[in-house]
LUMLOMI-184264 format. One record per residue (C-alpha): residue number from 1; y, z, x. Coordinates in Angstrom, 1 decimal, always signed. Each point is the difference from the previous one (the first is absolute). Example, Ala and Ser with C-alpha at 12.3 -4.5 7.8 and 13.67 -1.06 7.14 Angstrom:
% LUMLOMI-184264
{nr 1, yy -4.5, zz +7.8, xx +12.3}
{nr 2, yy +3.4, zz -0.7, xx +1.4}
***
This chain:
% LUMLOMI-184264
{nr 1, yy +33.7, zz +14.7, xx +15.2}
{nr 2, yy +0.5, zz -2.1, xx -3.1}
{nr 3, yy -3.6, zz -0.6, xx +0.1}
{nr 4, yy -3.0, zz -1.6, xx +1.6}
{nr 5, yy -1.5, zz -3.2, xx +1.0}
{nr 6, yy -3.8, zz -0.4, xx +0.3}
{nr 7, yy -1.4, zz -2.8, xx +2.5}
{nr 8, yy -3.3, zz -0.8, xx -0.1}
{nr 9, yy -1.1, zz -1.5, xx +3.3}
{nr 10, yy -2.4, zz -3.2, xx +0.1}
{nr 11, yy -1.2, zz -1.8, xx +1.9}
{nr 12, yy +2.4, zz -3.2, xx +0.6}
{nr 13, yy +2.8, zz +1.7, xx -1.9}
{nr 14, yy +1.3, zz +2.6, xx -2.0}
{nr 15, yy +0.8, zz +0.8, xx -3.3}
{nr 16, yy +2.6, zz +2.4, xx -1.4}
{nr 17, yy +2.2, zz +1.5, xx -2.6}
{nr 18, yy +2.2, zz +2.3, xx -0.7}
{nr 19, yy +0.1, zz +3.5, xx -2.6}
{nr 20, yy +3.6, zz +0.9, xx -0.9}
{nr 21, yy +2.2, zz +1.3, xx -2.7}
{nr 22, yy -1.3, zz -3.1, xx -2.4}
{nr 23, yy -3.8, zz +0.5, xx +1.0}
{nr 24, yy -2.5, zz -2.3, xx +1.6}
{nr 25, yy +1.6, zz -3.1, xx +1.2}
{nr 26, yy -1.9, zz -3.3, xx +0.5}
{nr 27, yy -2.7, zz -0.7, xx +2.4}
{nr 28, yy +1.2, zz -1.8, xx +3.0}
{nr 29, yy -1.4, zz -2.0, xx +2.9}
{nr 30, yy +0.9, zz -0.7, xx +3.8}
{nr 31, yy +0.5, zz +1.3, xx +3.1}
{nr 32, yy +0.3, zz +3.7, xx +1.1}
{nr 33, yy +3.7, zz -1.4, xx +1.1}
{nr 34, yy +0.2, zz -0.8, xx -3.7}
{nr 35, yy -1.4, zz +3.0, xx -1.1}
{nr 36, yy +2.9, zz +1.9, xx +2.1}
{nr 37, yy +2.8, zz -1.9, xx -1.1}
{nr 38, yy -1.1, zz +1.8, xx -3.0}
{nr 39, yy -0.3, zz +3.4, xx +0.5}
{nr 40, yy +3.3, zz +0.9, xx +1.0}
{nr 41, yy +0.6, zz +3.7, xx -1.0}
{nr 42, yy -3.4, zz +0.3, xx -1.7}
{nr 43, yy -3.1, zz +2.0, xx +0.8}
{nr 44, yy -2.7, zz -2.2, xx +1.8}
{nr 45, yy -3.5, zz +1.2, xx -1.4}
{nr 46, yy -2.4, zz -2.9, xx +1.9}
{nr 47, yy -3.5, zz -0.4, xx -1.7}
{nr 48, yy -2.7, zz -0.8, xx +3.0}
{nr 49, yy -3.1, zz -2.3, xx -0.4}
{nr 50, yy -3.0, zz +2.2, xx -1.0}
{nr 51, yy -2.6, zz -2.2, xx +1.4}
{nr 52, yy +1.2, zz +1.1, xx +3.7}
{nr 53, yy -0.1, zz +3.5, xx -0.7}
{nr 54, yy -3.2, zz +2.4, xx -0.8}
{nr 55, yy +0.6, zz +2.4, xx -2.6}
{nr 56, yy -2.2, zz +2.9, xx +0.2}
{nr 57, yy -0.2, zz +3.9, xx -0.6}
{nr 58, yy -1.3, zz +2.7, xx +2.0}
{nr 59, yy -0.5, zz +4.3, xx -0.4}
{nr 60, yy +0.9, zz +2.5, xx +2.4}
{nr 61, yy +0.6, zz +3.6, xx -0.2}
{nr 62, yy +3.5, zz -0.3, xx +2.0}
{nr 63, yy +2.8, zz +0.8, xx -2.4}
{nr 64, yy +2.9, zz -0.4, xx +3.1}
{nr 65, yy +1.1, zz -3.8, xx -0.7}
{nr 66, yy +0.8, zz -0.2, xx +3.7}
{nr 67, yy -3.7, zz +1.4, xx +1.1}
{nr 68, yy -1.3, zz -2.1, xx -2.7}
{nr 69, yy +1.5, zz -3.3, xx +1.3}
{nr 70, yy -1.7, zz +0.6, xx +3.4}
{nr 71, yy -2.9, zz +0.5, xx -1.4}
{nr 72, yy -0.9, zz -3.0, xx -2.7}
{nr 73, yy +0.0, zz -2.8, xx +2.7}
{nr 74, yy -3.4, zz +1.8, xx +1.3}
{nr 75, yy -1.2, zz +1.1, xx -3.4}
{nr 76, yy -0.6, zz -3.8, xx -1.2}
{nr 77, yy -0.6, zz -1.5, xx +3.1}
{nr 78, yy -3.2, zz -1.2, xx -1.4}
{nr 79, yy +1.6, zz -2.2, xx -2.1}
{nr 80, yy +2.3, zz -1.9, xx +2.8}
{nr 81, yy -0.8, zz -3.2, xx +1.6}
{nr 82, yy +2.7, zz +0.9, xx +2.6}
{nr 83, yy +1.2, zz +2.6, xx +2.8}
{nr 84, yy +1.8, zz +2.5, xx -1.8}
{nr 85, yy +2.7, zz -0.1, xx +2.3}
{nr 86, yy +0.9, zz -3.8, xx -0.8}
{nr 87, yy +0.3, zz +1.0, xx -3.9}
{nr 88, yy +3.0, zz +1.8, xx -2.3}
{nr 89, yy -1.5, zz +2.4, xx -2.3}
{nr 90, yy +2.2, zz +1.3, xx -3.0}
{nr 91, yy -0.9, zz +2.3, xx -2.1}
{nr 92, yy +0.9, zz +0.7, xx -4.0}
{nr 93, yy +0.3, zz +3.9, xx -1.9}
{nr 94, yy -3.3, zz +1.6, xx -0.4}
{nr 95, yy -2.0, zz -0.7, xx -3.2}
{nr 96, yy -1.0, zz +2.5, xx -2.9}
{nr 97, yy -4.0, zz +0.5, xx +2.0}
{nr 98, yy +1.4, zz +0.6, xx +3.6}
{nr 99, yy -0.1, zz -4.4, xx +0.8}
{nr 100, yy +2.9, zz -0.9, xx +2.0}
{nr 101, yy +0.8, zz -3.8, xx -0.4}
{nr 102, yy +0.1, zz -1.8, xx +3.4}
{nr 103, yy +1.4, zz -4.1, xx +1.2}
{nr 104, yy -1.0, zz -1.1, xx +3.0}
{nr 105, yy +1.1, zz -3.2, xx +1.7}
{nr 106, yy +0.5, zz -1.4, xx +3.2}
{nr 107, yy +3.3, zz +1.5, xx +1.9}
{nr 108, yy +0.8, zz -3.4, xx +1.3}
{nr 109, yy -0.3, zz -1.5, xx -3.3}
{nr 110, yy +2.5, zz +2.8, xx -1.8}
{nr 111, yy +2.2, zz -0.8, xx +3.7}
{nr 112, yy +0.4, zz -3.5, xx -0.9}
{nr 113, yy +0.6, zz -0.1, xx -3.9}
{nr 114, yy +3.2, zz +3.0, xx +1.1}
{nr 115, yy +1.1, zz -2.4, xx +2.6}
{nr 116, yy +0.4, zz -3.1, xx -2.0}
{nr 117, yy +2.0, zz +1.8, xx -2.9}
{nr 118, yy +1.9, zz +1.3, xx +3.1}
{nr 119, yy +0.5, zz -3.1, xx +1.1}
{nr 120, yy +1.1, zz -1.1, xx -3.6}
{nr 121, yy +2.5, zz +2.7, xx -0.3}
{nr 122, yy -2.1, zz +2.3, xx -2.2}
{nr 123, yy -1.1, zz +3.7, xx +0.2}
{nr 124, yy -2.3, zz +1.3, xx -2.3}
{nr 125, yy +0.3, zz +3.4, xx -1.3}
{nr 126, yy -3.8, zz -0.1, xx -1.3}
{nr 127, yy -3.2, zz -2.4, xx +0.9}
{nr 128, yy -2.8, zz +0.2, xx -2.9}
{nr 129, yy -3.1, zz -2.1, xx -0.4}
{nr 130, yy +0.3, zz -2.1, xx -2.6}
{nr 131, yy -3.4, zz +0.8, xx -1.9}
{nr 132, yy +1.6, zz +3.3, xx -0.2}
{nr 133, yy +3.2, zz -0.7, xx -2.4}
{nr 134, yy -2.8, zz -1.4, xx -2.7}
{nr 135, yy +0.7, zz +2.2, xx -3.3}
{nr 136, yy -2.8, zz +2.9, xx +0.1}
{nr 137, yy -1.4, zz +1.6, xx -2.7}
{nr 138, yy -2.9, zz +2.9, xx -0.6}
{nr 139, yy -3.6, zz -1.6, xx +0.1}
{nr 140, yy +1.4, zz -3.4, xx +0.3}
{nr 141, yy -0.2, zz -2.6, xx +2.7}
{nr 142, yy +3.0, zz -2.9, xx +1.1}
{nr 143, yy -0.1, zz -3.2, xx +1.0}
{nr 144, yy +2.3, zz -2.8, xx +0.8}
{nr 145, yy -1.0, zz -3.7, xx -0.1}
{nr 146, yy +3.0, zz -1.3, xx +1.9}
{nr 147, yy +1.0, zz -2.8, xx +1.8}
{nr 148, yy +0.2, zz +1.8, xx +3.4}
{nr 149, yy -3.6, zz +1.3, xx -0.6}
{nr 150, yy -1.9, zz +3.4, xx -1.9}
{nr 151, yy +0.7, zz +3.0, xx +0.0}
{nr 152, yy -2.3, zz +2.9, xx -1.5}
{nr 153, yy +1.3, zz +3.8, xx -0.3}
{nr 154, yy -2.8, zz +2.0, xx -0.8}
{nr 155, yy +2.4, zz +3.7, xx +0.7}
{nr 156, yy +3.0, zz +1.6, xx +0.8}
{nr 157, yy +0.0, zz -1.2, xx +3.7}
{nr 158, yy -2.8, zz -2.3, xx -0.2}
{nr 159, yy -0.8, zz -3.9, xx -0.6}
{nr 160, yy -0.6, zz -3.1, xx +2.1}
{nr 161, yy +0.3, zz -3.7, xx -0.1}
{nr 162, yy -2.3, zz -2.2, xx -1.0}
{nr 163, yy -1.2, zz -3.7, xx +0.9}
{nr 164, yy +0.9, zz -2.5, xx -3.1}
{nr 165, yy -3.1, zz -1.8, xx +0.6}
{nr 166, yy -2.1, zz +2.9, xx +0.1}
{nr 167, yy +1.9, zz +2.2, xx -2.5}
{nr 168, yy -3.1, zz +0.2, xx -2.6}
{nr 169, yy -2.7, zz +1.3, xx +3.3}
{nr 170, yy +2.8, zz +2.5, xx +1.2}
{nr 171, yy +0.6, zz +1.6, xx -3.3}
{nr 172, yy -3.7, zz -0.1, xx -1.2}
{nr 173, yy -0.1, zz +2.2, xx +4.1}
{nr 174, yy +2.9, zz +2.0, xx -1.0}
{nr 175, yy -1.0, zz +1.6, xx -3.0}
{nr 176, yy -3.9, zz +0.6, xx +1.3}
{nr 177, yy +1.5, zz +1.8, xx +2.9}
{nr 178, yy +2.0, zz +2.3, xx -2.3}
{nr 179, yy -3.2, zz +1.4, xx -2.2}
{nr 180, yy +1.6, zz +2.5, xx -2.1}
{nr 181, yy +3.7, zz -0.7, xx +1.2}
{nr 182, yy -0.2, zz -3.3, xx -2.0}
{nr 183, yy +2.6, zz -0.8, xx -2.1}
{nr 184, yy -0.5, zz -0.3, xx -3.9}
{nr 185, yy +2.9, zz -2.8, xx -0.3}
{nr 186, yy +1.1, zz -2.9, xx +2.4}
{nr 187, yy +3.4, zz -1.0, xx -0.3}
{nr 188, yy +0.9, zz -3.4, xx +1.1}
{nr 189, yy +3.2, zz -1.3, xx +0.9}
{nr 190, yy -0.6, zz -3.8, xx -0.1}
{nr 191, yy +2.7, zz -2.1, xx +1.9}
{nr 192, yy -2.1, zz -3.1, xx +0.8}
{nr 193, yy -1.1, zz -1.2, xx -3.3}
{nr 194, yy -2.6, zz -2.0, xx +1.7}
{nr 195, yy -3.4, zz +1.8, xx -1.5}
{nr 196, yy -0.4, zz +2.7, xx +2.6}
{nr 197, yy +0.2, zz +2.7, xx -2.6}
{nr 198, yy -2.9, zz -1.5, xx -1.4}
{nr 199, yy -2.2, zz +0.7, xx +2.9}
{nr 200, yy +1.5, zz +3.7, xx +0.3}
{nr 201, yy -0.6, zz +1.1, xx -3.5}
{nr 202, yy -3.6, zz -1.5, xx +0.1}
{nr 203, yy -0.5, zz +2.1, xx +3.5}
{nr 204, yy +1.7, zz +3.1, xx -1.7}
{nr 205, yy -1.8, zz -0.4, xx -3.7}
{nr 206, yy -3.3, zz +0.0, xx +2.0}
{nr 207, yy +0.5, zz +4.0, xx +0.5}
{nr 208, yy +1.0, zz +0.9, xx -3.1}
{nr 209, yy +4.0, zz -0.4, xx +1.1}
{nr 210, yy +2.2, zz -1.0, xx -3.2}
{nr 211, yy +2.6, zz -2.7, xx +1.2}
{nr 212, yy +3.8, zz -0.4, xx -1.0}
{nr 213, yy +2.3, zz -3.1, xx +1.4}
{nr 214, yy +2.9, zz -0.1, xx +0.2}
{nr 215, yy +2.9, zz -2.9, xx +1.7}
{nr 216, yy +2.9, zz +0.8, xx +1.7}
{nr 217, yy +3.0, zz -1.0, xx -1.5}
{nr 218, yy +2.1, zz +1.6, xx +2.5}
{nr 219, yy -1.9, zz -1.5, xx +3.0}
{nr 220, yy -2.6, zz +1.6, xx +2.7}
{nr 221, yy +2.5, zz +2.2, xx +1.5}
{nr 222, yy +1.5, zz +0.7, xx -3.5}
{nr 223, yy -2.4, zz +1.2, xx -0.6}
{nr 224, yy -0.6, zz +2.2, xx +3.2}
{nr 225, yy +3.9, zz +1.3, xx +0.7}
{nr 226, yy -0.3, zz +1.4, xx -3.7}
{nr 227, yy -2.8, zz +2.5, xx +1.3}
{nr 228, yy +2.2, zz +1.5, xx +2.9}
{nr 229, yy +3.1, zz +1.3, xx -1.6}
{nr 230, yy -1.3, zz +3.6, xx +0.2}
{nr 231, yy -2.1, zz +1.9, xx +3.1}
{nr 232, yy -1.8, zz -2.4, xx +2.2}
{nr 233, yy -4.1, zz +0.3, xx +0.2}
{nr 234, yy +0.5, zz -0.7, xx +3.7}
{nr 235, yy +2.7, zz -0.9, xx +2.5}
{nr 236, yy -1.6, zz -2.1, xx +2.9}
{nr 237, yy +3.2, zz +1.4, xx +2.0}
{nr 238, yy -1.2, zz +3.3, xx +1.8}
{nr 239, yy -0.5, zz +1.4, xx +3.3}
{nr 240, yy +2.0, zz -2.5, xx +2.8}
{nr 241, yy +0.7, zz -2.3, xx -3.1}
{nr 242, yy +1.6, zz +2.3, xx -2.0}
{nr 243, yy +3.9, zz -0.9, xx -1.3}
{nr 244, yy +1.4, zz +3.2, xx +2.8}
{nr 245, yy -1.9, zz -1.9, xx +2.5}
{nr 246, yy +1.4, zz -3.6, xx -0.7}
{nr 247, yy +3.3, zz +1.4, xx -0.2}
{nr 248, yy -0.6, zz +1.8, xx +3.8}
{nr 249, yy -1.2, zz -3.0, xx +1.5}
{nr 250, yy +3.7, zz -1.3, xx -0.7}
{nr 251, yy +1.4, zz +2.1, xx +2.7}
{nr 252, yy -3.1, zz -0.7, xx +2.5}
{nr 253, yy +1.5, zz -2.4, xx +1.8}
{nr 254, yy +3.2, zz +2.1, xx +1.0}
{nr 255, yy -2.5, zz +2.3, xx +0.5}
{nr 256, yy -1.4, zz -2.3, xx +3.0}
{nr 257, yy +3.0, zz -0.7, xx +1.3}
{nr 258, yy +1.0, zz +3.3, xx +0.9}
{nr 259, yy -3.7, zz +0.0, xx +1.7}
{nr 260, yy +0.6, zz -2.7, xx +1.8}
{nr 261, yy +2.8, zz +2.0, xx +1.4}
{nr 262, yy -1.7, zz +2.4, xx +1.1}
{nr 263, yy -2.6, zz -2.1, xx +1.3}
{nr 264, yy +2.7, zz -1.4, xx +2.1}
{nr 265, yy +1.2, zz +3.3, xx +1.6}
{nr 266, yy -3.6, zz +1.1, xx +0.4}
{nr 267, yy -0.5, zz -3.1, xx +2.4}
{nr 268, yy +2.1, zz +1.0, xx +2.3}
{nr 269, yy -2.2, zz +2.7, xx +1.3}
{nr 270, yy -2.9, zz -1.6, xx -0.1}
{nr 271, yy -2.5, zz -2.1, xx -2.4}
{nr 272, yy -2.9, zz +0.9, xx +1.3}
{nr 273, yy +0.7, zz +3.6, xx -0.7}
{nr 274, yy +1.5, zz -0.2, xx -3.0}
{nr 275, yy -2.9, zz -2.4, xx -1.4}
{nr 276, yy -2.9, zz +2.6, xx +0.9}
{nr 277, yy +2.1, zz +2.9, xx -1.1}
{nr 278, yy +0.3, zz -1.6, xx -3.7}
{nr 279, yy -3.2, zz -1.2, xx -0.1}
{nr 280, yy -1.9, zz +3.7, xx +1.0}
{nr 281, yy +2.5, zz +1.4, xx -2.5}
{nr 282, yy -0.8, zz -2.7, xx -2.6}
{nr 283, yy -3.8, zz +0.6, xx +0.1}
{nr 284, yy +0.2, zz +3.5, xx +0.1}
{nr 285, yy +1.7, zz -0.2, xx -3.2}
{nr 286, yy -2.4, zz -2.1, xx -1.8}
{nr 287, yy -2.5, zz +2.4, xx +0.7}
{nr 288, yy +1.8, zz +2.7, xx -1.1}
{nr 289, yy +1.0, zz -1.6, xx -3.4}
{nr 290, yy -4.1, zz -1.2, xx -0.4}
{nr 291, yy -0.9, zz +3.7, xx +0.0}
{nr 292, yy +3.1, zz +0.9, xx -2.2}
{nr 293, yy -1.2, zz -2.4, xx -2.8}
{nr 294, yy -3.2, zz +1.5, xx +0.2}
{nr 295, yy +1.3, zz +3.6, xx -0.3}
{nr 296, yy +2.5, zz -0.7, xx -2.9}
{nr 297, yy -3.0, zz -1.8, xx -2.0}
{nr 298, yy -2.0, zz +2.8, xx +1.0}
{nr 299, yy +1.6, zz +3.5, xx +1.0}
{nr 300, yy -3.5, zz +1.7, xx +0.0}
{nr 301, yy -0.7, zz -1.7, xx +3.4}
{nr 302, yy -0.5, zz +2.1, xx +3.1}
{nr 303, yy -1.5, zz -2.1, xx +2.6}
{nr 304, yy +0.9, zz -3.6, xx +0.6}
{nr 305, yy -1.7, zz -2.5, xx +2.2}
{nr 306, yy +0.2, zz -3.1, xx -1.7}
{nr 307, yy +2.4, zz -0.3, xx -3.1}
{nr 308, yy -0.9, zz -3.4, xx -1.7}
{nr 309, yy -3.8, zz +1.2, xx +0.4}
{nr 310, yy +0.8, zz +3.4, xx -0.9}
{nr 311, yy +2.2, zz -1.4, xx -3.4}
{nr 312, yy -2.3, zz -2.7, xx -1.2}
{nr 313, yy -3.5, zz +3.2, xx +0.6}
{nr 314, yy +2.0, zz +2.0, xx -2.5}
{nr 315, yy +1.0, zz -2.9, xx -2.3}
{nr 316, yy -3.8, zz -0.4, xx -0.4}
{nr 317, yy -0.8, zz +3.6, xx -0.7}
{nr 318, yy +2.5, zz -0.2, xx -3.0}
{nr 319, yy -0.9, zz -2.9, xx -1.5}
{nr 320, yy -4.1, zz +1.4, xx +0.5}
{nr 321, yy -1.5, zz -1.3, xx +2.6}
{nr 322, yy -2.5, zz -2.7, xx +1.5}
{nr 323, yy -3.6, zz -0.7, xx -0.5}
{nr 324, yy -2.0, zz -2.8, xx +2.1}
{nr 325, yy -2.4, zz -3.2, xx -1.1}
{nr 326, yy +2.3, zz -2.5, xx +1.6}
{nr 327, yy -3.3, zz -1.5, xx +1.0}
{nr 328, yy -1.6, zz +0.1, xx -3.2}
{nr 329, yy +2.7, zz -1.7, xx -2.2}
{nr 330, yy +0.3, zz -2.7, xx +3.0}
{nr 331, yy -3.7, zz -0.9, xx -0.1}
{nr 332, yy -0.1, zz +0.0, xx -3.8}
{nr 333, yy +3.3, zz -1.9, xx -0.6}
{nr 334, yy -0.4, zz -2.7, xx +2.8}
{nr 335, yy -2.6, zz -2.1, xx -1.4}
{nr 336, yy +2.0, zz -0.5, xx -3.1}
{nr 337, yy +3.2, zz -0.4, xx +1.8}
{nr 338, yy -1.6, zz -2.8, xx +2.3}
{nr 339, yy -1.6, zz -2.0, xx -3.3}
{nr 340, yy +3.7, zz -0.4, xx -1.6}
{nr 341, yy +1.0, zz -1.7, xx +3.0}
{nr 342, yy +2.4, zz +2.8, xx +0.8}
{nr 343, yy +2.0, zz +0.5, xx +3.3}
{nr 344, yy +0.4, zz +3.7, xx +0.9}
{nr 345, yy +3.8, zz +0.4, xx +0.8}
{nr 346, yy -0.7, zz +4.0, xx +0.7}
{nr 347, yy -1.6, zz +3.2, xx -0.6}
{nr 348, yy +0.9, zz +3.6, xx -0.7}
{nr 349, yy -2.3, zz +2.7, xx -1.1}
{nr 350, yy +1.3, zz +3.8, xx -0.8}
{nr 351, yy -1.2, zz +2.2, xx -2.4}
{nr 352, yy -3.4, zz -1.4, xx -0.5}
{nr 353, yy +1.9, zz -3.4, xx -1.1}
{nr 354, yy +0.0, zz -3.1, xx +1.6}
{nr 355, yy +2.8, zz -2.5, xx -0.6}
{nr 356, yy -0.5, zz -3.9, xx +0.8}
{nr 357, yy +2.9, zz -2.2, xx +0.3}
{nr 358, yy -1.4, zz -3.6, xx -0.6}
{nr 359, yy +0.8, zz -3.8, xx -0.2}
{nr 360, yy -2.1, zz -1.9, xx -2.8}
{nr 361, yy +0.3, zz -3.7, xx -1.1}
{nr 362, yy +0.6, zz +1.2, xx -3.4}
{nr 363, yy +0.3, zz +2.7, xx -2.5}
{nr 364, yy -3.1, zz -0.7, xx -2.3}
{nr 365, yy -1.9, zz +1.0, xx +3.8}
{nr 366, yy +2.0, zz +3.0, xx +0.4}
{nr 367, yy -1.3, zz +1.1, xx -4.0}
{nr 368, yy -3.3, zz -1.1, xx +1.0}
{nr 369, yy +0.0, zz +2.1, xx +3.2}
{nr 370, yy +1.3, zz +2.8, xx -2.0}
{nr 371, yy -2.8, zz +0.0, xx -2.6}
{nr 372, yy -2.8, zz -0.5, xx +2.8}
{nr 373, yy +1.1, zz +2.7, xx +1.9}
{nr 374, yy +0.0, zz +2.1, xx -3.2}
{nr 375, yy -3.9, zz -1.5, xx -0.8}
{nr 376, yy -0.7, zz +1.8, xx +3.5}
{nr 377, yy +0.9, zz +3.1, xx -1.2}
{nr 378, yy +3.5, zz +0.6, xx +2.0}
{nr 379, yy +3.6, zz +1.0, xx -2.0}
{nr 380, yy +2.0, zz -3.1, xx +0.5}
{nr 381, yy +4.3, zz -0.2, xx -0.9}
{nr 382, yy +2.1, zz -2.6, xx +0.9}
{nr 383, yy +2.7, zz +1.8, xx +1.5}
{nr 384, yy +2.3, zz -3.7, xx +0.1}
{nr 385, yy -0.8, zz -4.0, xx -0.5}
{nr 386, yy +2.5, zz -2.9, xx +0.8}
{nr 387, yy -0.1, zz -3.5, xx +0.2}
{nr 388, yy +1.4, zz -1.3, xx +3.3}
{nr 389, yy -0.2, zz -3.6, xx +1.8}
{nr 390, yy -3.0, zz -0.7, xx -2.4}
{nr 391, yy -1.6, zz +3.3, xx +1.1}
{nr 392, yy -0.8, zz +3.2, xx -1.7}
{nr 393, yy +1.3, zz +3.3, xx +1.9}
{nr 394, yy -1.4, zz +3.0, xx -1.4}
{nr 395, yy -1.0, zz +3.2, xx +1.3}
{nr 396, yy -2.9, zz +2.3, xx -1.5}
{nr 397, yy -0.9, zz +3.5, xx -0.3}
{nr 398, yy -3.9, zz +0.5, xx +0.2}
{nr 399, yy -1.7, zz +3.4, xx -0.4}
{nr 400, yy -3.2, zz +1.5, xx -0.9}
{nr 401, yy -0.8, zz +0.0, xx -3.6}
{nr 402, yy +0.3, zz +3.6, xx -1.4}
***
């Protein structure tokens, strides 16, 4: 190919341009139609919104990549507001420490983003998050004041986006929540001009975090297409998404015509039959393939009754175990929880940690919550905060102190 064009999807449009023999072109926006007209004979590297993604990282002894895909759904399932069979999970190469970078998002979400560049007449050979392709550097932290919204990376495969009008709260959470991981500099990338930078380097000098600024001559994704000209930190294109799979689903519907065919023929001596034949055949096959997952993730297994029960038992024992006090956290968080006006949107407890999602009016009562909850004597993190509709969605982590 003669080289590659990166489209950065938004939300009413996209933008675009185009790496060839002469370098970075301009930044361009339109259409995805637009965006194709463009790409003829080029490489199509598409840069997804961060802010409808979770970018986490898990640890698991598994070293087979395939074993180790069917087990990372159920190893951070704690951390999921949703059925893990209605999300895409990709994973990134295994970091120096055993952590294996993990994206989640919602499979009907990733379904509809590939079927309007379909529509459009684009193809993309690689889907990243955008907070990803911020430039990276040892001990340092990124972030991205753009028009579009903020973007943090805090790691090789990690970062997040960040509300404008909350960006001095969310960094000030940020760096508490990484203790000894914080950053010693804070590099920001200011595309707005618009005093925002202010408010992050007051958040970030608070901890002790020197600040640089820096504009963006080139533009936003100038900026970010200049970060992904070598290995990716993480393709969003994996499992049923993955390029070998797009390029199968092309000859699907041949594919059904020959089953239609058959279907056809098969009619002749008699639906009823043939229905409950494929059906008993269909089920039986499931089965079969449920307890084959769970022997390939696990080849010591000798007995199996119930596979999903079985899988997420031994998932458990690897990552340590339980404990109890469900009880005791409830009663000793609730109080608090009911003075900041909060709405419980659900509960979780594993591991002798409880984790509240909750709605608050604001986030001042969500710090103010946290610090009471600490006066009591329990360990509080905010595991996530976001402004939404003129509510606060956050979810919180609540143990005993040690």
């Amino acid at each position: 190919m003669a080289g590659t064009i990166y489209i950065r999807l938004e939300e009413h449009e996209a933008a675009w341009l185009v790496h060839g023999v002469d370098g970075l072109g301009r930044e361009q926006r339109g259409s995805l139609e637009d965006a194709a007209r463009a790409s003829a004979g080029l490489r199509v590297l598409v840069l997804a919104p961060t802010a409808h993604l979770l970018l986490t990282h898990t640890t698991l002894p598994l070293q087979n990549r395939h074993k180790l895909r069917l087990a990372v759904p159920y190893a951070i399932e704690d951390q999921l507001s949703d059925d893990v069979e209605n999300l895409h999970f990709a994973l990134g190469m295994r970091q120096e420490g055993g952590a294996v970078p993990v994206a989640v998002m919602a499979r009907a979400r990733l379904q509809a983003w590939l079927a309007g560049l379909a529509a459009a007449g684009l193809q993309a050979n690689a889907l990243v998050p955008d907070a990803l392709a911020l430039p990276l550097a040892p001990a340092e932290w990124s972030l991205l004041l753009g028009h579009e919204g903020v973007l943090l990376r805090t790691g090789h495969a990690r970062g997040l986006a960040l509300e404008l009008n909350d960006i001095d709260m969310l960094l000030d959470i940020a760096l508490q929540q990484a203790g000894e991981d914080r950053p010693t500099r804070l590099r920001v990338f200011d595309a707005r001009g618009d005093g925002s930078v202010e408010r992050a380097a007051r958040a970030a000098e608070v901890h002790g975090v020197a600040v640089s600024v820096e504009t963006c001559p080139h533009g936003e994704l100038g900026l970010l297409a200049r970060q992904l000209s070598g290995p990716l930190p993480l393709d969003l294109l994996q499992g049923e998404f993955s390029r070998r799979e797009q390029l199968g689903k092309l000859w699907r519907p041949w594919r059904s015509a020959a089953a239609l065919l058959g279907a056809a023929l098969a009619l002749q001596v008699g639906m009823a039959t043939y229905d409950h034949v494929q059906l008993s055949r269909e089920a039986e096959h499931l089965s079969q393939r449920i307890e084959e997952v769970y022997r390939r993730a696990f080849p010591d297994a000798r007995n199996v009754v119930d596979p999903r029960k079985q899988m997420e038992d031994r998932l458990a024992a690897l990552r340590g175990g339980g404990g109890d006090g469900f009880t005791t956290l409830l009663a000793g968080a609730a109080p608090m929880v009911n003075a900041a006006g909060a709405e419980v949107a659900g509960l979780r407890y594993k591991d002798g940690v409880l984790d509240m999602d909750l709605h608050l009016a604001d986030l001042q009562r969500l710090d103010k919550l946290k610090q009471d909850l600490a006066g009591k004597g329990l360990g509080v993190d905010i595991q996530t905060a976001s402004s939404r509709a003129g509510k606060v969605e956050a979810r919180l982590q609540i143990r005993e102190a040690r």
